[in-house]
C-alpha positions, 0 to 999 in steps of 0.5 A: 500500500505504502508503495502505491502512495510512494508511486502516486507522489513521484508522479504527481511531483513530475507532472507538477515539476513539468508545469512549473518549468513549462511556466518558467520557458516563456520568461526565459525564452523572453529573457534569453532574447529568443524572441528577438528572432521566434515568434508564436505563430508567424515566421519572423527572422526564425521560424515560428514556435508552432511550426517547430512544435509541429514539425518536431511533434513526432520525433522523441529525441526533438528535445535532443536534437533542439537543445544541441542546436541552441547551442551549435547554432547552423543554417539550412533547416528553415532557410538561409539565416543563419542561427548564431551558437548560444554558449552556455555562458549566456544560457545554462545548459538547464534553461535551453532545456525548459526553454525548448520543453516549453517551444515544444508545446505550441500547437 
């Protein structure tokens, strides 16, 4: 019985953890300038957020492959210009991970 409980709490800490970083990805996103280039909903210099959540909706290691390209940057995904690399000097390593958590939630 004491497991289940034990079970119950781990899993209810999880999804509360989620929800709380999913909150924090806006203010970050906004703090770490992402929004200089990515919009919600319309392709500015980026692409938008909903189109990222959407092409990567499918693809379990979207959060991986996302995370790495925050931080090594390239070009010829969504076009010419270039994403410049974001050394974690100016972006921890635990905050492009709820940033892009959050990204991957626009539908």
């Amino acid at each position: 019985m004491k497991t289940r409980y034990l079970v119950a709490m781990i899993a209810a800490l999880s999804v509360s953890a989620t929800a709380f970083a999913a909150g924090d990805g806006e203010a970050l996103f906004n703090k770490s300038k992402c929004n200089t280039c990515h919009k919600p909903d319309a392709k500015s210099v980026g692409p938008s957020l909903k189109a990222m959540s959407a092409k990567y909706a499918e693809d379990k290691d979207a959060p991986a492959k996302l995370e790495a390209k925050v931080r090594a940057g390239g070009a010829g995904v969504w076009g010419t210009v270039a994403m410049p690399k974001i050394p974690a000097s100016t972006v921890s390593d635990e905050d492009v991970k709820v940033i892009v958590a959050w990204m991957l939630t626009h539908k």
